[in-house]
C-alpha positions, 0 to 999 in steps of 0.5 A, a space after each residue: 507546328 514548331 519546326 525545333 519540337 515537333 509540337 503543335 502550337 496547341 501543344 505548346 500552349 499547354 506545356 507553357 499554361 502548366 508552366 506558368 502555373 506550375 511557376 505561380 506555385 513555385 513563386 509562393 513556395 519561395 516567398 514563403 521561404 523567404 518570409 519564414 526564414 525572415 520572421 523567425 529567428 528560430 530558422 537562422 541555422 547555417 543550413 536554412 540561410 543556404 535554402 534562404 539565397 537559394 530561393 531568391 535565384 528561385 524568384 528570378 527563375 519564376 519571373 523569367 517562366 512567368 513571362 512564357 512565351 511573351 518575347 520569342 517573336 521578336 528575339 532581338 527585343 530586351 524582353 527576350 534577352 533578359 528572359 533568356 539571362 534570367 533562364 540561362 543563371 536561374 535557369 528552368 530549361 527545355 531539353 530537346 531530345 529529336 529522337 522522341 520528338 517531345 520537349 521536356 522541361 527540367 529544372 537543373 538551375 546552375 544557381 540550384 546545383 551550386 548553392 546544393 553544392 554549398 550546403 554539402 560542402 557545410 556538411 563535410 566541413 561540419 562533420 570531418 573539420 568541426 566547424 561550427 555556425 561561426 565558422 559556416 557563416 564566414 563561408 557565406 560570401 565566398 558561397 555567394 560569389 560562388 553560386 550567383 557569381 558564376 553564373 551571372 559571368 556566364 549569362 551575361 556573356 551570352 547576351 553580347 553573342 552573335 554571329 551573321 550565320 547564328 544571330 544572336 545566342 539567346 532567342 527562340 526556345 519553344 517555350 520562352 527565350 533561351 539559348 536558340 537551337 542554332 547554338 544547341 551545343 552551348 546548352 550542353 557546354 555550358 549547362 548541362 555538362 557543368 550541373 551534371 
């Protein structure tokens, strides 16, 4: 039984087959993107070149979920510590809630909120200031440094964290290798609160 959840380790082999299979489709669902997006000049619109960098934090994310539960016994391993950078820019996560005694995945990639945020800001600028795809496509790079900038910083910086008391942030998360329940607040500090 896992101490953190709860779970049997039964229990938490299927979460995590759901998980890598529920990835599997996801993976193809981003390669199709990226692949339409490619072939077709047709979809080149401001908004579908926003949907087109999203899907590439997308594959990063199925790539950290598709390695499941390969590192979480040697959290110390560069396996589990890039996992756990993957997730924590990408970021699919599992949510502790004690009280119900259940993990539950949800998928609030702070990659995802920004490049949403993104889009409504072409919204906004479309409707109120009248900009046009000219205009939308200069707020490219700054949208880029942006929505996988700031996340990048934030990862990074988490892997060279460690205290004698905690061990390292990044390691065993039930399902894969995260930000470990030692440092449980960090999850909310800074993922959670900043999406939400």
């Amino acid at each position: 039984m896992d101490a953190n959840t709860g779970l049997q380790n039964s229990q938490i082999d299927v979460v995590s087959v759901l998980e890598r299979t529920c990835s599997v489709f996801s993976l193809l669902g981003s390669l199709l993107v990226i692949t339409t997006f490619s072939i077709s000049k047709a979809f080149h619109k401001p908004i579908n070149r926003l949907v087109f960098y999203a899907s590439f934090g997308n594959l990063m994310t199925n790539v950290a979920t598709l390695m499941a539960r390969a590192f979480i016994n040697d959290v110390d391993s560069a396996g589990c510590q890039f996992q756990a950078f993957l997730i924590q820019m990408y970021a699919p996560s599992v949510v502790s809630r004690p009280s119900l005694r259940l993990t539950c995945l949800a998928r609030f990639m702070p990659a995802d909120a920004f490049w949403t945020l993104s889009m409504a800001v072409n919204v906004y600028l479309t409707f109120y200031f009248k900009f046009d795809a000219q205009r939308l496509r200069k707020m490219e790079i700054p949208y880029l440094v942006l929505c996988y900038g700031t996340p990048f910083i934030v990862a990074l910086v988490l892997v060279f964290i460690s205290t004698p008391e905690k061990g390292k942030m990044y390691g065993n998360a039930t399902l894969w290798c995260w930000i470990a329940p030692e440092w449980d607040i960090y999850r909310i500090a800074i993922f959670y609160g900043p999406v939400w």
